[in-house]
FIGU-216793 format. One record per residue (C-alpha): x, y, z. Coordinates in nm, 2 decimals. Layout:
% FIGU-216793
       xx       yy       zz
        X        Y        Z
...
***
This chain:
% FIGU-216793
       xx       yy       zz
     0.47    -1.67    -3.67
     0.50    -1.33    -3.59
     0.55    -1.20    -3.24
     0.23    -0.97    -3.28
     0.04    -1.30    -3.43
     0.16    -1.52    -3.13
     0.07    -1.22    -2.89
    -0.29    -1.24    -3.02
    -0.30    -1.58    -3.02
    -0.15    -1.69    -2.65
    -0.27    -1.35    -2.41
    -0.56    -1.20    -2.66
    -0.39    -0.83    -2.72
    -0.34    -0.68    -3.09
    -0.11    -0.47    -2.96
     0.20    -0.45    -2.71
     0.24    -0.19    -2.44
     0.48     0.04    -2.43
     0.86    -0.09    -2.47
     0.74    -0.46    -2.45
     0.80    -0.57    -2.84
     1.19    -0.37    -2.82
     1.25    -0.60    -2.51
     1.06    -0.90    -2.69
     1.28    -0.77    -3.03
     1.60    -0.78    -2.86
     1.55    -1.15    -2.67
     1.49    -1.28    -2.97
     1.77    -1.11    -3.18
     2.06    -1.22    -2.87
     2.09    -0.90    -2.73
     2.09    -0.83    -2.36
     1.87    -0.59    -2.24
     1.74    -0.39    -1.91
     1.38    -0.35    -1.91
     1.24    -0.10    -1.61
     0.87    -0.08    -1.65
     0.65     0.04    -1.37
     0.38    -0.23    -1.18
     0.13    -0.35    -1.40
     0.32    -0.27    -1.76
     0.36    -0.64    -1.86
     0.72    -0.72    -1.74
     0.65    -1.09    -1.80
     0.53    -1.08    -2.08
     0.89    -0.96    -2.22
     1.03    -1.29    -2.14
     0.73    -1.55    -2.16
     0.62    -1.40    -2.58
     1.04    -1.49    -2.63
     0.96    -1.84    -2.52
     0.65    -1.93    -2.69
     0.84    -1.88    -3.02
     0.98    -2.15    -2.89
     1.31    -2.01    -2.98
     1.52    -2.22    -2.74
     1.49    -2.25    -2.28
     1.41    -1.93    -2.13
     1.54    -1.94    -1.79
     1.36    -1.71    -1.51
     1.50    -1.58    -1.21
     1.32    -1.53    -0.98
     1.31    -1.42    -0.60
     1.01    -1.58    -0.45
     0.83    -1.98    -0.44
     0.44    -1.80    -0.46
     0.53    -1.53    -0.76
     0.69    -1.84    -0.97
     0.40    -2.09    -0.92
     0.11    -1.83    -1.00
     0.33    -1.71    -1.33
     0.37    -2.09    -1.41
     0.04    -2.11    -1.39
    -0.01    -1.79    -1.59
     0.24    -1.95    -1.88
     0.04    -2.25    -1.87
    -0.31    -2.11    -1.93
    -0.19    -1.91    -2.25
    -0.03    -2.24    -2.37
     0.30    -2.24    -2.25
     0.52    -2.52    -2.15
     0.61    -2.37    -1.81
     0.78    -2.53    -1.50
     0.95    -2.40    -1.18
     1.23    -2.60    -0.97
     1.20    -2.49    -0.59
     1.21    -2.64    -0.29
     0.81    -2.67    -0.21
     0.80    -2.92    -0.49
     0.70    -3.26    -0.36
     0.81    -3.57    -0.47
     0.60    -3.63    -0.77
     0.60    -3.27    -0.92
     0.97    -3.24    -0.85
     1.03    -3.55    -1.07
     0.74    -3.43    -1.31
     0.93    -3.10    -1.40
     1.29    -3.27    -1.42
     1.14    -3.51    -1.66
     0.98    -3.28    -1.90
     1.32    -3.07    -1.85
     1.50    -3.32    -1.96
     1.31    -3.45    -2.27
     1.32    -3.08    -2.40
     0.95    -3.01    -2.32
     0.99    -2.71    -2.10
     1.02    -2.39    -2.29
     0.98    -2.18    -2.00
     1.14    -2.23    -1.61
     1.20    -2.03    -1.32
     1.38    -2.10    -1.07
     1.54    -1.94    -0.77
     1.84    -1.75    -0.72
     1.96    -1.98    -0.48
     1.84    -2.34    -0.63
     2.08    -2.15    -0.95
     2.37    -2.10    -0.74
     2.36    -2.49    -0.66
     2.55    -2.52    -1.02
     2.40    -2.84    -1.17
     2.14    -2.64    -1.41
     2.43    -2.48    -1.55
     2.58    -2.77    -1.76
     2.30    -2.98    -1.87
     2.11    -2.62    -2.03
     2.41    -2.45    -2.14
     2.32    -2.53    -2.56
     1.90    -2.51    -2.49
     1.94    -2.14    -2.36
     1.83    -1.88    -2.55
     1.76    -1.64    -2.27
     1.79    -1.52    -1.91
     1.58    -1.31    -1.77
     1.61    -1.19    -1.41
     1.32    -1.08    -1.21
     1.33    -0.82    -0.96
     1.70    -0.70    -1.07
     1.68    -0.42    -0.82
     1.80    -0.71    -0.60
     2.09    -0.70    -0.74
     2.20    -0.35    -0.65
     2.34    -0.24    -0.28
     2.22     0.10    -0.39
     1.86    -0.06    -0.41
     1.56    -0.14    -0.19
     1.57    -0.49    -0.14
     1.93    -0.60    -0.20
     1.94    -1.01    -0.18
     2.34    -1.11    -0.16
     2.21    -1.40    -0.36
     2.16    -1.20    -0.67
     2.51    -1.05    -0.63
     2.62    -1.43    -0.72
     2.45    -1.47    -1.00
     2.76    -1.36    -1.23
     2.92    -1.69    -1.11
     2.69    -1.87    -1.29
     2.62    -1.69    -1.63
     2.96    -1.63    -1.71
     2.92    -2.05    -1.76
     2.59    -1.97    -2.02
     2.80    -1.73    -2.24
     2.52    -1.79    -2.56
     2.22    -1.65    -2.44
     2.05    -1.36    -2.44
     2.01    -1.18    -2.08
     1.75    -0.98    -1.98
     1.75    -0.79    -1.61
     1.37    -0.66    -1.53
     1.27    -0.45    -1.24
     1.01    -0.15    -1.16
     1.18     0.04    -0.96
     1.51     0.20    -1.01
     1.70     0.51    -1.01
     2.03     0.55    -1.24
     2.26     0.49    -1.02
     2.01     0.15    -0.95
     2.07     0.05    -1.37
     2.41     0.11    -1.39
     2.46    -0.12    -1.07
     2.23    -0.33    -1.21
     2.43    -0.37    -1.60
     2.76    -0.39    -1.39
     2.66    -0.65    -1.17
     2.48    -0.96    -1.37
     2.66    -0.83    -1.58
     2.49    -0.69    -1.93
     2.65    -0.68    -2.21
     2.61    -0.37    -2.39
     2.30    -0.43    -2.33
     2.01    -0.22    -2.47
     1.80    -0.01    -2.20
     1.44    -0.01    -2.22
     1.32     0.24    -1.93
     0.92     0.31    -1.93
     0.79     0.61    -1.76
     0.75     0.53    -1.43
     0.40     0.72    -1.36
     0.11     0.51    -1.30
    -0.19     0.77    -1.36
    -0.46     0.49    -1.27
    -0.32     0.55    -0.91
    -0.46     0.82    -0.66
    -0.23     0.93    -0.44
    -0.31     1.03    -0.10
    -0.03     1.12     0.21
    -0.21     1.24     0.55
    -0.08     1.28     0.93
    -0.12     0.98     1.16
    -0.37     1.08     1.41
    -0.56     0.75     1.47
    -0.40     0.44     1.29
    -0.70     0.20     1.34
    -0.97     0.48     1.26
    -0.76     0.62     0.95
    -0.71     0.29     0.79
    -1.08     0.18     0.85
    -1.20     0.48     0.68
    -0.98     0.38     0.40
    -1.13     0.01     0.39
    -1.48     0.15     0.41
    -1.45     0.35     0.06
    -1.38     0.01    -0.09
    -1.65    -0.25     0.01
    -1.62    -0.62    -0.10
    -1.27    -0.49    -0.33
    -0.90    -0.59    -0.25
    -0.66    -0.42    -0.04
    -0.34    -0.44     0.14
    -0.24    -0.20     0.47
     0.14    -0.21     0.54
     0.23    -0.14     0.87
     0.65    -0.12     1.06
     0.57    -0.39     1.31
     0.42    -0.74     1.39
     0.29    -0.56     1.70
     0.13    -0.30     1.48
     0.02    -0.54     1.22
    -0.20    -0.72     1.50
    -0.34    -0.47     1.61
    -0.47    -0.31     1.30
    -0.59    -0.68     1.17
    -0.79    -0.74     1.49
    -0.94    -0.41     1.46
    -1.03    -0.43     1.14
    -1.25    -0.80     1.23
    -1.38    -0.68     1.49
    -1.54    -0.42     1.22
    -1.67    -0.69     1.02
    -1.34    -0.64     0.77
    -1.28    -1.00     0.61
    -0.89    -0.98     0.69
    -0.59    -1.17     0.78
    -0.30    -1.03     0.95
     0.08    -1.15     0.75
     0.43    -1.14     0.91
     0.77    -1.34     0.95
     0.63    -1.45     1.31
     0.35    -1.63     1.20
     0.41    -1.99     1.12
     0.48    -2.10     0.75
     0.06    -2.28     0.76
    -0.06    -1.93     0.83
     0.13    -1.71     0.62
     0.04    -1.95     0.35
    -0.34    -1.94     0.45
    -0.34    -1.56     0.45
    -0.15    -1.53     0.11
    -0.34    -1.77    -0.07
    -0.68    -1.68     0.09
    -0.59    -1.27    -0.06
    -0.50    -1.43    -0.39
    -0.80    -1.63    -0.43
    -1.03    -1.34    -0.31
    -1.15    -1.54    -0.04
    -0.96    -1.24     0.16
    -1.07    -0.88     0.10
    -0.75    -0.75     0.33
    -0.41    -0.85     0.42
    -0.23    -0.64     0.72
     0.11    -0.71     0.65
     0.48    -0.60     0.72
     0.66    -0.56     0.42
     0.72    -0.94     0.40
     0.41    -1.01     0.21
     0.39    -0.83    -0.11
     0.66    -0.91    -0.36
     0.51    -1.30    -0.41
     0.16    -1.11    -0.48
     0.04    -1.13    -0.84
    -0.33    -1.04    -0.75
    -0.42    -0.78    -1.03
    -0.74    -0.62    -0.90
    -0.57    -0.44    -0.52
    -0.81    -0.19    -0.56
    -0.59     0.01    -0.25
    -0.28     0.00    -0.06
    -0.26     0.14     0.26
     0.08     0.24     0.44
     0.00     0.30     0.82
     0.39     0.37     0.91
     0.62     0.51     0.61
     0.82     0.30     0.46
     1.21     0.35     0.43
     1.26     0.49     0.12
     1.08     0.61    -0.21
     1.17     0.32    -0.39
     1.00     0.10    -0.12
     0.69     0.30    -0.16
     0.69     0.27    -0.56
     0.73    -0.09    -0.54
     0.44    -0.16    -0.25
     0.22     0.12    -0.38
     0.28    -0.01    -0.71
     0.11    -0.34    -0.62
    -0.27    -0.17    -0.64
    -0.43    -0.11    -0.97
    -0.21    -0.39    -1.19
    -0.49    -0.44    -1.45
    -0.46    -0.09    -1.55
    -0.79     0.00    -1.37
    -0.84     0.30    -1.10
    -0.66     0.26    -0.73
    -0.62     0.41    -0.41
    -0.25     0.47    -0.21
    -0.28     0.62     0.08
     0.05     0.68     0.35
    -0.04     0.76     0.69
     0.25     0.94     0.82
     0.47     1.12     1.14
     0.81     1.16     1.18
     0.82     0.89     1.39
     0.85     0.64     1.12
     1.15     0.76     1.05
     1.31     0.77     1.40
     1.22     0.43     1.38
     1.39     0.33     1.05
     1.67     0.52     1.23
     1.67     0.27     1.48
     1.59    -0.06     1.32
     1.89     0.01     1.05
     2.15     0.05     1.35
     2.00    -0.28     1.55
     2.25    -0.46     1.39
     2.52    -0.26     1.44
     2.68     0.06     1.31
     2.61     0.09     0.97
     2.92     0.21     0.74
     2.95     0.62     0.66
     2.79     0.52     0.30
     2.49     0.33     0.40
     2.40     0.57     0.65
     2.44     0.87     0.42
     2.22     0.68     0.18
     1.97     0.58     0.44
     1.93     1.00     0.53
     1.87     1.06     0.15
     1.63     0.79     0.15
     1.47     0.92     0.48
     1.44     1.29     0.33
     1.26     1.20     0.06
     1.02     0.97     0.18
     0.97     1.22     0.41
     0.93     1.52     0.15
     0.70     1.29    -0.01
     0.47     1.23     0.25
     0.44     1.62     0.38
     0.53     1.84     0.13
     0.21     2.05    -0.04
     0.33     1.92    -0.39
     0.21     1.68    -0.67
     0.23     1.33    -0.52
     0.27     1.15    -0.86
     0.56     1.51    -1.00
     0.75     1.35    -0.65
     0.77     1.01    -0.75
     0.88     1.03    -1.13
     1.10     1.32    -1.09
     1.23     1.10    -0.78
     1.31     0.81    -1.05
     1.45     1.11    -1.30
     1.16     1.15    -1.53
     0.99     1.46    -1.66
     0.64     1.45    -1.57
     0.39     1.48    -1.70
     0.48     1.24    -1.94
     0.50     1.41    -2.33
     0.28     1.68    -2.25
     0.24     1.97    -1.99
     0.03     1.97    -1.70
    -0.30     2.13    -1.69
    -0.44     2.34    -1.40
    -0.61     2.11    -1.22
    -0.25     1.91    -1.21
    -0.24     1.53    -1.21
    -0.63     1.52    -1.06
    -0.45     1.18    -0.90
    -0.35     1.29    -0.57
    -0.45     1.43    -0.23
    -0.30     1.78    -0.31
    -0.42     1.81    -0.66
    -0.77     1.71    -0.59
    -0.80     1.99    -0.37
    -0.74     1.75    -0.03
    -0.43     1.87     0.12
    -0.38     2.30     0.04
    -0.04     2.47     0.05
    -0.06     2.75     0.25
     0.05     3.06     0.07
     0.39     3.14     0.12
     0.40     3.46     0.34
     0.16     3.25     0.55
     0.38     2.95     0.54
     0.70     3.16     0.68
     0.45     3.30     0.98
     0.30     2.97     1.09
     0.66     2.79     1.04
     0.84     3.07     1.29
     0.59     3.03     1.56
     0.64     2.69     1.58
     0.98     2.71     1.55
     1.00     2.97     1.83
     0.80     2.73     2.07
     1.06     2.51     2.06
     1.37     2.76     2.06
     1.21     2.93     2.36
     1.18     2.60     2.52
     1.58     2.55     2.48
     1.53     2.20     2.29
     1.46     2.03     2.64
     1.08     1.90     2.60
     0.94     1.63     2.32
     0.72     1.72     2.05
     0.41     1.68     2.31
     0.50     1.93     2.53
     0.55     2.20     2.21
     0.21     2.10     2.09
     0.02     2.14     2.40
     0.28     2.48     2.41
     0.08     2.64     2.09
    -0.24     2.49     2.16
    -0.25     2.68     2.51
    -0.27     2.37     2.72
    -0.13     2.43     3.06
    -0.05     2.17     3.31
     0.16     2.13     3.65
     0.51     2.12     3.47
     0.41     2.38     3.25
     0.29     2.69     3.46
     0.60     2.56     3.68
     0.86     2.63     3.41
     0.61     2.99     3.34
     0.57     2.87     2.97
     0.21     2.96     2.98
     0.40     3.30     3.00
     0.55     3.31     2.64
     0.43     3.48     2.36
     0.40     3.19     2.18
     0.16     3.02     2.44
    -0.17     2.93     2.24
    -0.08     3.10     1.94
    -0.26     2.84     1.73
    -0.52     2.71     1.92
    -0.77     2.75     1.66
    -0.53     2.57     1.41
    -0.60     2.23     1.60
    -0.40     1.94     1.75
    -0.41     1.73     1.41
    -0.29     2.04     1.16
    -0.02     2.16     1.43
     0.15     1.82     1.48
     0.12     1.81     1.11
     0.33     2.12     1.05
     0.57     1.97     1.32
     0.65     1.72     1.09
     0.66     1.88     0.80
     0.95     2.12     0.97
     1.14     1.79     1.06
     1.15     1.67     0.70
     1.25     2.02     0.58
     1.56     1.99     0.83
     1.39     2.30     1.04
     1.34     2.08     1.34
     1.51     1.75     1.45
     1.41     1.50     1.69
     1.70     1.42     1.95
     1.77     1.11     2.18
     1.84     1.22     2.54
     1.80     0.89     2.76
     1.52     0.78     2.79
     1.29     1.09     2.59
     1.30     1.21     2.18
     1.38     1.58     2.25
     1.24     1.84     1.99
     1.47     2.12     1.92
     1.55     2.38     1.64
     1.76     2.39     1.43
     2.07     2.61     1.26
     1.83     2.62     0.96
     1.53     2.73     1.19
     1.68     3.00     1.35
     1.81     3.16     1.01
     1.42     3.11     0.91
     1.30     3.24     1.22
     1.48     3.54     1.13
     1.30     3.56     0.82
     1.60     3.37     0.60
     1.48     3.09     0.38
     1.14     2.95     0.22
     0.96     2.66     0.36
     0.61     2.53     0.22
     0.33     2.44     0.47
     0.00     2.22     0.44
    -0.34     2.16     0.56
    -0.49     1.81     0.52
    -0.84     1.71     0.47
    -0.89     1.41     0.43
    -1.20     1.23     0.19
    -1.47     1.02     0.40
    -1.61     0.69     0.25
    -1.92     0.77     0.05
    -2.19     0.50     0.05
    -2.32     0.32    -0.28
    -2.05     0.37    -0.46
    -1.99     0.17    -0.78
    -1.69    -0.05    -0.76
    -1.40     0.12    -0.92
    -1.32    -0.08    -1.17
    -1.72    -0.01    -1.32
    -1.67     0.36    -1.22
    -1.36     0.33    -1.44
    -1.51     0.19    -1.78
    -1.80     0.44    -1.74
    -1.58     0.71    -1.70
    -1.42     0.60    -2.05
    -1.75     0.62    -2.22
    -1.83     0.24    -2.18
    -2.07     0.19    -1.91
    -2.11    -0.20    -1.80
    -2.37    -0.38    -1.65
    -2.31    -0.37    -1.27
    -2.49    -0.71    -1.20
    -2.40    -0.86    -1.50
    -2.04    -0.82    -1.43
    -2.12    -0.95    -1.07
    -2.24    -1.25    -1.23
    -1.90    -1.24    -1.47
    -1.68    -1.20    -1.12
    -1.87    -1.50    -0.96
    -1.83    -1.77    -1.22
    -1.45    -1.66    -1.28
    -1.44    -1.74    -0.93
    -1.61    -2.08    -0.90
    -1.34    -2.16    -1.23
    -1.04    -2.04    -1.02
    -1.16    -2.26    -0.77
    -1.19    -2.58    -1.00
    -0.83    -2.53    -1.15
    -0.72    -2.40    -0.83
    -0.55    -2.08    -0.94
    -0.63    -1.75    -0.84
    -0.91    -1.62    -1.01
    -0.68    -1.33    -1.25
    -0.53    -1.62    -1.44
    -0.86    -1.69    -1.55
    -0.95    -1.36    -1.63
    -0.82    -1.02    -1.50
    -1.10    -0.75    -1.37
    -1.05    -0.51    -1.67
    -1.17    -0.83    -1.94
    -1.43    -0.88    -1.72
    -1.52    -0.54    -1.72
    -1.55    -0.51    -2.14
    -1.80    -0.82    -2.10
    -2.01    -0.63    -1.96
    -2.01    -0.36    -2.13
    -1.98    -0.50    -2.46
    -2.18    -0.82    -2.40
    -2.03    -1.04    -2.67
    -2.29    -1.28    -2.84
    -2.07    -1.51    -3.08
    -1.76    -1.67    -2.92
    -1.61    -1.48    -3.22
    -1.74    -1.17    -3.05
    -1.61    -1.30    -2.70
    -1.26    -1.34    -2.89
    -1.22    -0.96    -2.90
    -1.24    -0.86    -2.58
    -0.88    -0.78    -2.44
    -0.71    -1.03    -2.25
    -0.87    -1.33    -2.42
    -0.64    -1.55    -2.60
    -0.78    -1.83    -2.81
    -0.68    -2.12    -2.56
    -0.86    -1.93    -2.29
    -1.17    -1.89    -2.55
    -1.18    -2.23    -2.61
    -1.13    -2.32    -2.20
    -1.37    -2.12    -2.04
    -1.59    -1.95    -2.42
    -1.90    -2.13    -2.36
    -1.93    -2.05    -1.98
    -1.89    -1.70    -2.02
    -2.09    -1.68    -2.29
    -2.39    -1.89    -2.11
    -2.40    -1.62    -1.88
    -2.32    -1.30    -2.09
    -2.66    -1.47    -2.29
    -2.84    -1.45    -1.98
    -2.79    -1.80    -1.81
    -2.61    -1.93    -1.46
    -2.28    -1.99    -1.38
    -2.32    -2.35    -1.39
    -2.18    -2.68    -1.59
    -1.85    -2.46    -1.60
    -1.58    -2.72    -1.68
    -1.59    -3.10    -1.82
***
């Protein structure tokens, strides 16, 4: 059978995504390969098609217990013989998977780096293997995001499993990430599949932090009833925010490494199984998630680095339908990455020269009047747009494109940027960013009218610009290296810099912008509906309602989370094509023919108008 038949027959697609049948191609042919697709372009499926042709043992790394069992239980619903060896497993499942192991049943396993490392799997699968594939290279990589020493190891091991193919997959990484990446498991000659990393289904949004709670609220509210995440730097912080958001009658859980192992696990499986709408998390929770319908991520601190961002960002809108990203940001955050990186100790000259690049340009990112989604994939060295040219309206994906964030205009820019500047050169770099604000705004207090600042030119020179849009250009002159935040004891000190004086003096450009932020709109379609229509194939609101509820009451039969059954985007064609016949049903995307004979008849019941009842026997 050809892969395209066995692609249609297992996952219910006639055709692959982009780059998936070269990596599926070269698996199957021995070559080794490094596959960098973005979130949601069917990384798994590169590995899991290879071992449905049954072929020979596909072996998966991978870096976490939850990711494994929901893609075992993924690989089993499109027919797959598909364990996972980790330490969770009790006593009867542990034996269960060893057994079919070692009877040759298992055509697909994952296990993790570390259970690997132990050595024994090494030997008794050496002449089964046909294929590697590690999960989440980037791991690999102390030039990456989220470098695990564990994955630095796994050379050790495959130098033992010369025969088979290798295959390293990962979202995120920059050049200098892939060529670690080939050097370190290693690859051999391998062949390098890199996708575009733009994800156009994503909207982009970067604002000041004013009021956390109230900014990430407003964000929940323009997505009633759908899936979201909100990262946030702390546990302290990640309280907080959940707390506030129950108290507003948000269904929510709050997820970090301080919570016991019973809640964590509530919380993660709760999200999964859409019996959570929200999860307000530190950057803990995230890479175990599968869920495919995050209709929004929230980031109410910056994270440390673009890559970060990508990758939790990147965890909204996985079944190809519309999302939200929105990163609530002040240069703070990065203080306070500043801080956290050095708890342990000094960091060596290299690693802190990385961490500044990867401080800039989060920063730049988050502040600069420019195309969100132009940052990212020229970030990850890709043209973009994509194979075409950009129209006038831009990527119509983000906050500044969309007409939500303006650039000021560049003679404007300079002027606003200088008397900001000069408020904290006349000020001799001795007061915090407070002070300058309160400085421009024309607020004068005791300490103020004693040091006879209320007597400088630059005293309420843009009061009518606002608190919000004048602590936003503060920031934006920090990430453009035109102001710097300094330690002095006890106080961050806001002072000028070599760069700002030569601008103040009119030497230099610097770009300036003014944020306005969307408010929720009531009534609103959910997006995924909004979506479809917006294609030209309007579907049936309540019908697919109906469609969402009975995949749910399945999911909680099998006990899975409800995507494996179906993802959003099938549900979506049902009702908007409204399939009759189950060889009608059998078209829709993302239905396989074992899934059409599991679940056919209790779709079709109610796509013919009955209940969401009798599901399974």
């Amino acid at each position: 059978m050809t892969p395209e038949k066995v692609l249609k027959e297992r996952w219910g697609y006639s055709t692959f995504r982009t780059l998936q049948k070269e990596a599926v191609e070269a698996a199957l042919s021995g070559r080794d390969s490094l596959v960098v697709l973005p979130t949601g372009g069917g990384k798994s499926l590169c590995y899991q098609l290879p071992a449905a042709m049954e072929k020979g043992l596909v072996l998966v790394v991978s870096p976490l217990i939850a990711l494994m069992d929901d893609q075992v239980s993924a690989a089993r619903e499109a027919g797959l013989a598909a364990d996972a060896l980790h330490s969770n497993l009790v006593g009867s499942e542990k034996s269960d998977a060893y057994r079919r192991l070692e009877r040759g049943q298992t055509t697909l396993l994952y296990v993790s780096p570390e259970r690997l490392l132990v050595g024994d799997l090494a030997e008794d699968l050496a002449e089964r293997l046909c294929l590697i594939a590690v999960d989440e290279a980037h791991c690999v990589s102390h030039w990456g995001h989220e470098f695990r020493p564990e994955y630095r190891r796994l050379a050790e091991v495959f130098d033992r499993l010369p025969k088979a193919a290798r295959m390293a997959l990962t979202a995120t990484a920059t050049s200098e990430v892939q060529d670690d990446i080939v050097a370190q498991i290693p690859l051999r000659d391998p062949v390098r599949l890199v996708g575009h990393p733009d994800r156009p289904n994503l909207v982009y949004r970067a604002f000041p932090r004013r009021d956390q709670s109230a900014q990430v609220l407003e964000v929940v509210r323009r997505h009633p009833d759908e899936g979201g995440i909100v990262y946030a730097q702390t546990r302290k912080d990640v309280e907080r925010l959940a707390a506030g958001l129950a108290a507003a009658g948000v269904s929510c859980a709050p997820y970090h490494a301080g919570l016991n192992a019973d809640l964590r696990r509530t919380a993660q499986d709760g999200f999964v199984k859409e019996k959570l709408d929200v999860v307000v998390a530190t950057i803990a929770f995230g890479m175990g998630i599968d869920r495919s319908n995050v209709r929004y991520v929230v980031h109410a601190n910056a994270p440390r680095s673009l890559e970060h961002y990508q990758q939790e960002s990147g965890r909204a809108g996985r079944d190809g339908l519309e999302a939200e990203c929105v990163l609530l940001f002040s240069a703070s955050d990065l203080a306070t990455h500043r801080f956290l990186a050095q708890k342990d100790g000094t960091l060596p000259p290299e690693r802190q020269k990385a961490l500044e690049r990867q401080l800039r340009e989060i920063g730049r990112f988050a502040v600069a009047p420019l195309c969100r989604h132009r940052i990212l994939t020229e970030h990850f060295d890709a043209p973009y747009p994509s194979g075409g040219v950009q129209d006038e309206a831009g990527c119509a994906a983000c906050d500044v494109c969309l007409g939500e964030t303006k650039g000021l205009a560049e003679a404007d820019a300079l002027v606003t940027a200088q008397k900001v500047l000069s408020a904290a050169w006349r000020t001799n770099g001795r007061y915090g960013a407070g002070y300058v604000v309160n400085l421009l705004l024309g607020r004068a207090d005791d300490r103020m009218t004693r040091n006879a600042h209320d007597q400088l030119q630059v005293f309420g020179i843009l009061k009518e610009a606002g608190e919000a849009t004048v602590r936003a250009w503060m920031d934006q002159l920090i990430v453009q290296d035109y102001l710097e935040v300094v330690e002095d004891g006890l106080y961050p000190l806001l002072r000028i810099t070599e760069l700002g004086k030569l601008l103040c003096k009119g030497e230099g450009t610097v770009r300036l912008g003014v944020p306005a932020p969307p408010r929720a709109k009531k009534g609103k379609k959910p997006k995924a509906l909004r979506k479809a229509a917006d294609a030209g194939a309007p579907a049936d609101e309540a019908l697919f309602e109906r469609l969402r509820r009975l995949r749910r009451m399945i999911a909680d039969q099998l006990g899975v989370p409800p995507y494996i059954v179906f993802h959003d985007s099938a549900l979506v064609e049902m009702a908007a094509a409204k399939p009759r016949t189950l060889a009608e049903l059998g078209e829709v995307k993302g239905v396989g023919a074992k899934k059409l004979e599991r679940y056919g008849a209790a779709f079709l019941s109610v796509l013919n108008g009955g209940e969401s009842a009798g599901l399974l026997t």
